[in-house]
C-alpha positions as CSV (number, residue, x, y, z in Angstrom):
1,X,6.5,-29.9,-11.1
2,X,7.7,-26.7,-9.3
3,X,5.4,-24.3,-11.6
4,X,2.7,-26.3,-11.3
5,X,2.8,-26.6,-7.2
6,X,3.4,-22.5,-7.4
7,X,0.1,-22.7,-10.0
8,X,-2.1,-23.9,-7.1
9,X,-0.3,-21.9,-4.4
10,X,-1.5,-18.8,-6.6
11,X,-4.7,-20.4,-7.1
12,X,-5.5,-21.3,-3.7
13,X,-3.9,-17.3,-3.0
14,X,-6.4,-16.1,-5.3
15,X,-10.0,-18.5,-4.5
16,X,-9.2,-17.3,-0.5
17,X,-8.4,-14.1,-1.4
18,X,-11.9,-13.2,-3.4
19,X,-14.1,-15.6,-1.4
20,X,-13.0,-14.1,2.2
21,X,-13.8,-10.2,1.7
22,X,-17.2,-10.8,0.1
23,X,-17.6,-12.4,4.2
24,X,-16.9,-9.1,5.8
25,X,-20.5,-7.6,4.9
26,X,-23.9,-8.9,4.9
27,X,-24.3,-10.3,1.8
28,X,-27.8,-11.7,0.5
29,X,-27.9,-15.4,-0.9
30,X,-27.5,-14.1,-4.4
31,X,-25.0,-11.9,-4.0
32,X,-22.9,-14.7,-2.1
33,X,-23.8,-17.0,-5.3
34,X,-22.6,-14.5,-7.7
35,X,-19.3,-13.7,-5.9
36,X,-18.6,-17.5,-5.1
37,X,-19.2,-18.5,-8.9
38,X,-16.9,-16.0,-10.1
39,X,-14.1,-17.5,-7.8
40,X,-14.5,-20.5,-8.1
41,X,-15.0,-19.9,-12.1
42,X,-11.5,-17.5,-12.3
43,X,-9.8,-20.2,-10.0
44,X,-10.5,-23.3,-12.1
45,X,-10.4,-21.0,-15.6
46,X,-7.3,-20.2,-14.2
47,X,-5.8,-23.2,-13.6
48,X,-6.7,-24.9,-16.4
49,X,-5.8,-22.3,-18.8
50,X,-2.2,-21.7,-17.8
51,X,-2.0,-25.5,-17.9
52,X,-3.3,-25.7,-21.7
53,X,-1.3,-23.2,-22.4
54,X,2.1,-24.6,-21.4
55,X,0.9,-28.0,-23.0
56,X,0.3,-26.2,-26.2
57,X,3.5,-24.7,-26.2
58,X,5.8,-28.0,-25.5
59,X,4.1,-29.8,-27.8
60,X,5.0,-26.2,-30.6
61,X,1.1,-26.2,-31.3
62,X,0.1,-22.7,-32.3
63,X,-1.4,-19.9,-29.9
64,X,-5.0,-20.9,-30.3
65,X,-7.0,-20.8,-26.9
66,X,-10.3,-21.6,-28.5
67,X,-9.2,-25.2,-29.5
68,X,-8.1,-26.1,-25.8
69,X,-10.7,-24.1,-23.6
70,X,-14.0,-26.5,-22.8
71,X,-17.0,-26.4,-23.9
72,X,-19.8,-25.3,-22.9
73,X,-21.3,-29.3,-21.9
74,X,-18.1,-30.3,-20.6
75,X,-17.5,-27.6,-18.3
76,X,-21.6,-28.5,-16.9
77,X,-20.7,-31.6,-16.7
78,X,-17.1,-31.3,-15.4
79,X,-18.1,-29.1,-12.6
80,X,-21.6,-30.1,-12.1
81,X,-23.2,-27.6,-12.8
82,X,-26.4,-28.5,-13.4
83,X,-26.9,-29.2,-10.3
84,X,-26.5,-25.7,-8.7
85,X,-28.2,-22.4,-9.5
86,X,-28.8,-21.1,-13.2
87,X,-27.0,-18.0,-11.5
88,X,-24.2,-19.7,-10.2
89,X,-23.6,-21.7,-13.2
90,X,-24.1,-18.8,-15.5
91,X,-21.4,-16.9,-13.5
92,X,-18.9,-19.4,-12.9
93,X,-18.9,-20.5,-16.6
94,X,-18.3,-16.9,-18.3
95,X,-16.1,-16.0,-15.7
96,X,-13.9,-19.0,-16.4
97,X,-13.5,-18.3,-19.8
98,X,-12.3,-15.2,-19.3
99,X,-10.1,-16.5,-16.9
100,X,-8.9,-19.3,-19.2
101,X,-8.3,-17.0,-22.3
102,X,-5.7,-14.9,-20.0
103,X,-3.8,-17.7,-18.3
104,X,-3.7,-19.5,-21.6
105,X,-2.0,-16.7,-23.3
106,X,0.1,-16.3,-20.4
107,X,1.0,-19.7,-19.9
108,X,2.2,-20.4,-23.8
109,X,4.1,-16.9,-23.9
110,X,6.0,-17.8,-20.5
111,X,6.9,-21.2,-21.5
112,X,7.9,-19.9,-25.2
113,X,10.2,-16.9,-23.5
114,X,11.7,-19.6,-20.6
115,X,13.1,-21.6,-23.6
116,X,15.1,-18.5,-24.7
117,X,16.5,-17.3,-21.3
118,X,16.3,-19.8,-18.9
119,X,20.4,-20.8,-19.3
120,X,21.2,-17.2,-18.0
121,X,17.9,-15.7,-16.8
122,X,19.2,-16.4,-12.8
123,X,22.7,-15.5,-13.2
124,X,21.7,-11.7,-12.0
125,X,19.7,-13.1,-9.4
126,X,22.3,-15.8,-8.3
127,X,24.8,-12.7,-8.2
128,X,22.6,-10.9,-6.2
129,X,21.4,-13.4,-3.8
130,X,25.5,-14.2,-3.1
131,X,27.1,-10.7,-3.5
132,X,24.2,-10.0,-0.6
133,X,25.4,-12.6,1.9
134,X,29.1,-11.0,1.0
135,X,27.9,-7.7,1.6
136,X,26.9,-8.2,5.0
137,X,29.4,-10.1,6.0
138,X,32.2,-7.7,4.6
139,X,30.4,-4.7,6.3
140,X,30.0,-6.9,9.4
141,X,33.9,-7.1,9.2
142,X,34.7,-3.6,9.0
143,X,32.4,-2.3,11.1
144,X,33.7,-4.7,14.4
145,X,37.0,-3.3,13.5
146,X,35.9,0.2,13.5
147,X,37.0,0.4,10.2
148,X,35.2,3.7,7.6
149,X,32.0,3.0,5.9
150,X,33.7,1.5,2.6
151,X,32.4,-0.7,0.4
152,X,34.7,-0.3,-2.8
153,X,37.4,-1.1,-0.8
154,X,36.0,-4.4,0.7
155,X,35.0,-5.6,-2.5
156,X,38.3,-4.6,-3.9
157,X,40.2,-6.6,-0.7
158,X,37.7,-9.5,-1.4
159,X,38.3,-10.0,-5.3
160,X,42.1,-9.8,-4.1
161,X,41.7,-13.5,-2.3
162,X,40.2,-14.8,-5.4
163,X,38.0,-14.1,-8.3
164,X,34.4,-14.7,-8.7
165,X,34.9,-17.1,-11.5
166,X,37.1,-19.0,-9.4
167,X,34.8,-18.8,-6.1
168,X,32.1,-19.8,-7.4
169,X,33.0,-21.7,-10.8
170,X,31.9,-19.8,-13.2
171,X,33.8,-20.9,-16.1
172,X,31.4,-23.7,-15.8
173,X,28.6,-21.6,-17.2
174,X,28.0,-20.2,-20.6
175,X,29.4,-15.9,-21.0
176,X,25.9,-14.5,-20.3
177,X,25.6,-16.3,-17.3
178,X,29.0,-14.8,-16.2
179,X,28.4,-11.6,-17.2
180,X,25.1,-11.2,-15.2
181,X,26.1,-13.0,-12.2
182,X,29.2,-10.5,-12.3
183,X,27.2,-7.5,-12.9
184,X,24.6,-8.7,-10.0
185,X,26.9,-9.4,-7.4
186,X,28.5,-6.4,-7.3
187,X,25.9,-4.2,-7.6
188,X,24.1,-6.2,-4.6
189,X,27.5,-6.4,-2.4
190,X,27.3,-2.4,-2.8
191,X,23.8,-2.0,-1.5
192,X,23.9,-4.6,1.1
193,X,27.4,-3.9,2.3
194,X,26.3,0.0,2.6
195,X,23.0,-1.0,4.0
196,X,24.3,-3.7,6.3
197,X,26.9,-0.6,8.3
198,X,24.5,2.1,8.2
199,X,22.2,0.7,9.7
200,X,24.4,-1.7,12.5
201,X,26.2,2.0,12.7
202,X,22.8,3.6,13.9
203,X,20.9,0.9,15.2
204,X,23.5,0.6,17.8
205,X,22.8,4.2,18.9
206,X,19.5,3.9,19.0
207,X,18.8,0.5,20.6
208,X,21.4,1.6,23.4
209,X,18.7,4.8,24.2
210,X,15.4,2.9,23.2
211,X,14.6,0.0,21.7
212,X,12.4,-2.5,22.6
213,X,11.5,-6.4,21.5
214,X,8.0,-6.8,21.1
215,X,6.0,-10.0,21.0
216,X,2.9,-10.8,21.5
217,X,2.1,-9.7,24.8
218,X,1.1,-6.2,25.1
219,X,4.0,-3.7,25.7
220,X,4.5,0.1,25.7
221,X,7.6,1.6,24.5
222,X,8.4,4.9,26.5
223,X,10.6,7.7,25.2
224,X,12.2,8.9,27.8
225,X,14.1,13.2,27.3
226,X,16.8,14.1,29.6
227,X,16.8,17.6,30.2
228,X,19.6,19.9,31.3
229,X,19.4,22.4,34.1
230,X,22.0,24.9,35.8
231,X,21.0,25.9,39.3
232,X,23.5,27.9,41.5
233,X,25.9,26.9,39.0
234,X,25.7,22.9,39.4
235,X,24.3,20.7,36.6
236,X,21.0,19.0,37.1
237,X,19.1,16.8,34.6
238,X,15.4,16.3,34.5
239,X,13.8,13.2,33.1
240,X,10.5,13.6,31.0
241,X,8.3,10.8,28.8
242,X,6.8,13.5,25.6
243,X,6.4,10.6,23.8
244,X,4.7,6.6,24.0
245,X,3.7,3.9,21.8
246,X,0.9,1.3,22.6
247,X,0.8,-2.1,21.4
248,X,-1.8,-4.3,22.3
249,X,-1.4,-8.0,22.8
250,X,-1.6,-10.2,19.8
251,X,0.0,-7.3,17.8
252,X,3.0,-9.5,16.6
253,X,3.8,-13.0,17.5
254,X,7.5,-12.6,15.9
255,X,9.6,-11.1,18.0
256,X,10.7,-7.7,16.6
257,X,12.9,-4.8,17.6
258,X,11.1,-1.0,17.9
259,X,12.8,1.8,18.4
260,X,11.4,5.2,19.2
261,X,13.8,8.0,18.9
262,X,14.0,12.2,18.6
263,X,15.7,13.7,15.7
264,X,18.2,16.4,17.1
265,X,17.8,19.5,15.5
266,X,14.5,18.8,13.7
267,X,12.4,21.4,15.5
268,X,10.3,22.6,12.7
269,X,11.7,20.6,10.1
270,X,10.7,20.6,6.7
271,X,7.9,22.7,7.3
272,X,6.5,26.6,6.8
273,X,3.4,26.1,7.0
274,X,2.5,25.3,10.4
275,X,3.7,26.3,14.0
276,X,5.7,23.5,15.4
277,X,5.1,22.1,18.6
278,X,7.4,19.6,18.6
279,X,10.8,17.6,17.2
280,X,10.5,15.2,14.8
281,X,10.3,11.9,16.0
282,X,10.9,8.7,14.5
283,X,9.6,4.7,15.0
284,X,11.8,2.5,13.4
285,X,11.4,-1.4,12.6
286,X,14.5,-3.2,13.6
287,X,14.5,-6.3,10.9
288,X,16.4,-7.2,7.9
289,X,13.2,-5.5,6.1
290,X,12.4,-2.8,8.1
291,X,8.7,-3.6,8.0
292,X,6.2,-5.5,9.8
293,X,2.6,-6.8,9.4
294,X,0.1,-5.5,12.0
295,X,-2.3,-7.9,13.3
296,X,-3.8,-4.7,15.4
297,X,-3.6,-1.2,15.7
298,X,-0.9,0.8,17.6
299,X,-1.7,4.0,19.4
300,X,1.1,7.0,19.2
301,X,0.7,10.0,22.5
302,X,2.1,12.9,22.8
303,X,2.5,14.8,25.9
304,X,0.9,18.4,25.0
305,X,-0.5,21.1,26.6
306,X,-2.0,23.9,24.2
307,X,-4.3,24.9,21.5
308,X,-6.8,22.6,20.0
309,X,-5.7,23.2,16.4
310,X,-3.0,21.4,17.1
311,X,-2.6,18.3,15.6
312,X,0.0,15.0,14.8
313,X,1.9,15.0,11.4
314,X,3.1,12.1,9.5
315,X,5.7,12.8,7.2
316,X,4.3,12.1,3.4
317,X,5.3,12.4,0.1
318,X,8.1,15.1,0.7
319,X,5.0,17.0,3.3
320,X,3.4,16.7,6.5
321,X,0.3,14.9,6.8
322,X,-2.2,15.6,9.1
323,X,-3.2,12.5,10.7
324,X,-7.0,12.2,12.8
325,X,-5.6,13.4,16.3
326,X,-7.3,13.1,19.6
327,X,-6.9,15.8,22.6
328,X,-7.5,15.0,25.9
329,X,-6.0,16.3,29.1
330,X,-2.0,16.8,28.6
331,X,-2.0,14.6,25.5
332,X,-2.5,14.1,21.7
333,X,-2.8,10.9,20.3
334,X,-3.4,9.3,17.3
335,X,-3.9,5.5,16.3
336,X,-1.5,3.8,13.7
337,X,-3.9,1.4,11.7
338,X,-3.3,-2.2,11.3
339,X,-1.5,-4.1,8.4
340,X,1.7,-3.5,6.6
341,X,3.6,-0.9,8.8
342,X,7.4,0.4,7.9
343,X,7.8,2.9,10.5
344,X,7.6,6.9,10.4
345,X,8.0,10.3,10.9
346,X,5.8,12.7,13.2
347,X,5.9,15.5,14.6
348,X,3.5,18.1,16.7
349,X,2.4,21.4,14.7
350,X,-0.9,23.9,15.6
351,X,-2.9,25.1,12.0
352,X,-2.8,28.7,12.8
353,X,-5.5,28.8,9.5
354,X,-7.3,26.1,10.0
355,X,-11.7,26.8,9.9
356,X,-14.1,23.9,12.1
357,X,-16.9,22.9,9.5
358,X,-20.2,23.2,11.5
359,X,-22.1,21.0,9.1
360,X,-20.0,17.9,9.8
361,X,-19.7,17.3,13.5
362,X,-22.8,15.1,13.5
363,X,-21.8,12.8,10.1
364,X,-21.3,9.4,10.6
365,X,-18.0,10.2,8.3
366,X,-16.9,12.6,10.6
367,X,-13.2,11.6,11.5
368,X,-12.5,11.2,7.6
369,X,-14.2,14.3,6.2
370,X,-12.0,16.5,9.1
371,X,-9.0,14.8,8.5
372,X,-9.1,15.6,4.4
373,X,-10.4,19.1,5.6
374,X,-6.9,19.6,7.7
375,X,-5.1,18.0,5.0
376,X,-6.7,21.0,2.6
377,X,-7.7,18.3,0.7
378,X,-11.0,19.5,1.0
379,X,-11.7,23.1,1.2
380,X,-12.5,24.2,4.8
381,X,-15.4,26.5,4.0
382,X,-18.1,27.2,6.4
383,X,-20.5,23.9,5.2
384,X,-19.4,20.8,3.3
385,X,-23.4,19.5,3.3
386,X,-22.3,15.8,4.1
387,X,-25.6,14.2,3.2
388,X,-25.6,16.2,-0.6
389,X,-25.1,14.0,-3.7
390,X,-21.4,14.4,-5.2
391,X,-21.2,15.7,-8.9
392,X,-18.3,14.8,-11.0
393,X,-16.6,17.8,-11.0
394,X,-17.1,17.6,-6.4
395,X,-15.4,14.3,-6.6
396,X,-13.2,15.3,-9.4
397,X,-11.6,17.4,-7.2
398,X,-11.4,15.1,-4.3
399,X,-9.6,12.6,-6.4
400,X,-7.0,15.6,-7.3
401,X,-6.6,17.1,-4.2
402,X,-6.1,13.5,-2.6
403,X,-4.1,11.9,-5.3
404,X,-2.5,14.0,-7.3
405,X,1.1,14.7,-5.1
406,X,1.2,10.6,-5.2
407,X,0.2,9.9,-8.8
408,X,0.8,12.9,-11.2
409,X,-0.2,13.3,-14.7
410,X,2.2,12.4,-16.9
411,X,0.3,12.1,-20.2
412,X,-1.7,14.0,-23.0
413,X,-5.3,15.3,-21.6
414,X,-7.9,14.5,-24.5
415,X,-10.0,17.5,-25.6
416,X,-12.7,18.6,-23.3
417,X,-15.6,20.0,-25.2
418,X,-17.4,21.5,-22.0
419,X,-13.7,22.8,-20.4
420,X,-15.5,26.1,-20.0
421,X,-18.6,25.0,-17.9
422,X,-15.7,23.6,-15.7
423,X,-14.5,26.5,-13.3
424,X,-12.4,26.0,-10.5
425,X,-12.7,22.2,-11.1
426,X,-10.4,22.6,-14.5
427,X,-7.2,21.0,-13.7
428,X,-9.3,18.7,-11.2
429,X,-11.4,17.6,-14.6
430,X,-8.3,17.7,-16.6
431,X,-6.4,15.5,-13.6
432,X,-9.2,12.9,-13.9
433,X,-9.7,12.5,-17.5
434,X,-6.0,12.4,-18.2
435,X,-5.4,9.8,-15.7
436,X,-8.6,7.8,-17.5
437,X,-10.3,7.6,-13.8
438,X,-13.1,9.5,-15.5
439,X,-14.7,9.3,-19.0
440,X,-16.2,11.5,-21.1
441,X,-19.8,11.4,-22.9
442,X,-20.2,10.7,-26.8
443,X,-19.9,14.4,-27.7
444,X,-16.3,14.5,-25.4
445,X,-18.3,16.7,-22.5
446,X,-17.4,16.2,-18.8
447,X,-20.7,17.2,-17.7
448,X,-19.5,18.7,-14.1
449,X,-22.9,18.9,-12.1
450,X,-23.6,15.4,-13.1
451,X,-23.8,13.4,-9.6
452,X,-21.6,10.0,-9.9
453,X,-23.9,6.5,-9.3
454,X,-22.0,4.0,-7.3
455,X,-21.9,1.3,-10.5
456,X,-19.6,4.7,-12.0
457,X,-17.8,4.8,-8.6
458,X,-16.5,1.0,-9.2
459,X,-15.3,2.0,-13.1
460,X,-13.5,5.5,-11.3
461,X,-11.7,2.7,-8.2
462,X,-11.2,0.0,-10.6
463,X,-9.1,2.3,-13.2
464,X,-7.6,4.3,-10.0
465,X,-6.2,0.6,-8.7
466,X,-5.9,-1.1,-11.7
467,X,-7.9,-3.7,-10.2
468,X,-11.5,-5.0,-9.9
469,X,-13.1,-3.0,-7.6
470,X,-16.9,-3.2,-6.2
471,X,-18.6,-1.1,-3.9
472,X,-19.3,-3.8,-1.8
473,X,-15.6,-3.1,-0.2
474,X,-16.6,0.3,1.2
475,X,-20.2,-0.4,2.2
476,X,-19.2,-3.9,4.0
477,X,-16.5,-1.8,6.1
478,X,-19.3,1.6,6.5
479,X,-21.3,-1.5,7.8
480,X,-19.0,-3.1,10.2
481,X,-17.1,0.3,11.0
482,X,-19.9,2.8,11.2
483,X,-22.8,0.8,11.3
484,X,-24.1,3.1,8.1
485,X,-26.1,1.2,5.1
486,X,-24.9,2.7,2.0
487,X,-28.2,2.7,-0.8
488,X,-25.6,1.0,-3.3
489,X,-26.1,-2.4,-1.8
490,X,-29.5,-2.6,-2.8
491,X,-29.1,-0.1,-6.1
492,X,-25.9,0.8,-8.1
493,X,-27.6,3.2,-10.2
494,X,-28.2,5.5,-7.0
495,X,-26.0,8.4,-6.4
496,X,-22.8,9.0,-4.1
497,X,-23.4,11.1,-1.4
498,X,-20.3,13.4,-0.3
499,X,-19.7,12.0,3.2
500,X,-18.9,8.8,1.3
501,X,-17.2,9.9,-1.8
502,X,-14.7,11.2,1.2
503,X,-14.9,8.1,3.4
504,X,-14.4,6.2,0.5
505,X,-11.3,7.5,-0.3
506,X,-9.8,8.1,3.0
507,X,-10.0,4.4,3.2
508,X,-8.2,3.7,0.0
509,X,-5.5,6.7,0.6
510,X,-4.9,7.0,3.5
């Protein structure tokens, strides 16, 4: 009963989930058709599939999906589809199949593995789950009595008033359930218990300096510098805000410590590259997960005063990051989007080198192409021809430049019969190919001043995300966001243009 309620949970997850985004665009009546048919078609082939799958397995039939999927007749009938659109029902019937076939396999493979390790299977995660709530409690005990960050020795003073076997009856199970629960508990009572002090140890610091609940009215957390002065030999302090963040109403509705905070003796950390400005500075999420969901987005100032190449850095994958920074009189700001948000790092530095574009004030796709320009994700020569069509090798080395500190090649590149026609674009190509985002022709060539349709965009996202993806997500938000009609809406065999090969993926990496 359990895996069948969390069945329709996923299923319900999943019809929402595809139905809703096709809503954020302006979709024509056919294109609505199409997408709800192949919802509602993976939904139910979902559903059903897993289910004749499980049924197949309990009652030891063999793997065969084609004697337990509908046919053709009873799924019309089933569904009535006769009474809708040839193109709905044409959609919604092969993509159920599809969808049948896979949750079919999956649901006779899980059922036949469950049989095998569902005596012990949760005795990690039972471990874990109570060596956690031990953890934090022991830490919680040391750390009141000012005892040293520790955990061996709690565990060790724990074990002492009784075993786990005995705690938690263990000799009831059979060995494998021991062992894991064993294995889990500890492991877990080390993370939480280390976890659980360092952060009570710091969060105690920084809450009694600045920390603030937030809810859902709006709110602005203020970090507030002392400096120190000497004047005719007596002490005097000067109080100064560098720093604010802004958080609209309606942000959160749970109530949620942030803390905003200067790391001492970070001026100019981690960097060589730029001229610092600033400290580092950090926002912190005060939960158990350190993590929040934003409903809006936040906006980050700077008090400044200076050069306008200066700019706000996020710290990224072991780098800074320029993020899309605002000037405006004695301030930088920048805004911190909406959705999942788990703090960060930033921090103030000018880009002594960096070269304005003159080609690209004008685009519609401005803020992305200059962002990816300071990034030197995009070379910052003196035009970047925004309106252009993108060949493979342009976007080839967009998709390096962008991707390749996050994702890195890590396998065999397959032969590339036109590598010398490539140029500066070789490891870009070889990047690309390796990583299967791009494909080669029948004779193994990579044709680099080839331009890129949008129909081989959505084969390039899809293998990059290892999900479905159609173009329709970037034009519906070029729509809505900069009120800019892409021509793959009406034609996927048109080409890419430049300005949204980088919007594109500005939106997806950001």
């Amino acid at each position: 009963m359990k895996s069948k309620k969390i069945s329709l949970i996923l299923v319900c997850t999943l019809l929402f989930g595809m139905i809703y985004p096709t809503m954020s665009f302006a979709a024509s009546p056919h294109e609505a058709t199409i997408a709800e048919a192949k919802a509602f078609g993976e939904a139910m082939g979902t559903l059903d599939g897993e289910l004749a799958g499980r049924t197949d397995r309990a009652a030891n039939k063999i793997n065969n999906y084609t004697l337990s999927m509908p046919k053709e007749p009873e799924l019309i009938s089933r569904f009535q589809l006769n009474k809708d659109v040839t193109a709905f029902k044409t959609n919604f019937i092969e993509t159920y199949r599809i969808a049948f076939q896979i949750a079919y396999n999956t649901g006779y493979r899980t059922v036949n593995i469950d049989e095998y390790k569902e005596p012990f299977e949760d005795g990690s995660l039972h471990g874990i789950e109570a060596g956690t709530v031990q953890g934090q409690v022991s830490a919680m005990i040391d750390f009141v009595q000012s005892r040293s960050d520790n955990w061996l020795r709690a565990y060790n003073e724990f074990l002492s008033k009784g075993s786990l076997v005995k705690r938690y009856q263990l000799d009831r199970e059979v060995a494998m359930y021991q062992s894991n629960f064993t294995v889990g508990y500890k492991d877990a009572f080390m993370k939480a218990y280390i976890e659980t002090f360092q952060v009570k140890n710091l969060e105690t610091e920084i809450r009694n300096k600045n920390s603030k609940l937030i809810a859902m009215t709006e709110s602005i957390i203020y970090f507030d510098d002392e400096y120190v002065h000497f004047s005719l030999g007596a002490m005097e302090t000067e109080m100064r805000t560098p720093l604010s963040l802004h958080v609209p109403a309606a942000t959160l509705y749970k109530p949620t410590y942030f803390s905003v905070y200067k790391m001492q003796n970070s001026f100019n950390a981690d960097n060589s590259k730029y001229t610092p400005v600033s400290s580092k500075y950090v926002i912190a999420v005060n939960n158990t997960t350190g993590s929040v969901e934003l409903n809006k987005p936040l906006t980050l100032q700077f008090e400044y005063y200076g050069s306008e190449r200066a700019g706000v850095y996020l710290w990224q994958n072991n780098k800074w990051v320029y993020q899309y920074t605002t000037l405006d009189n004695g301030s930088l700001s920048i805004e911190i989007p909406a959705g999942y948000y788990k703090g960060g790092e930033y921090a103030i530095f000018i880009d002594e080198n960096f070269k304005a574009v003159s080609d690209i004030t004008f685009s519609w796709a401005y803020k992305e192409i200059y962002s990816l320009i300071r990034r030197g994700e995009i070379a910052d020569t003196n035009l970047f021809m925004p309106s252009a069509k993108i060949t493979r090798a342009e976007l080839a080395t967009l998709i390096y430049n962008i991707n390749s500190d996050r994702e890195p090649l890590r396998t065999a590149v397959p032969v590339i019969s036109d590598a010398s026609a490539l140029g500066a674009a070789k490891n870009a190509a070889n990047y690309v190919v390796g990583k299967r985002y791009f494909k080669l022709d029948s004779k193994g060539a990579f044709n680099p001043n080839q331009t890129v349709t949008y129909a081989e965009v959505e084969e390039i996202l899809s293998m990059m995300f290892l999900r479905t993806v159609k173009w329709s997500e970037v034009s519906g938000k070029m729509m809505t966001e900069k009120f800019t009609r892409s021509a793959g809406i009406a034609n996927k065999n048109a080409t890419l243009t430049k300005a949204e090969a980088a919007y594109m993926l500005y939106m997806y990496i950001k």
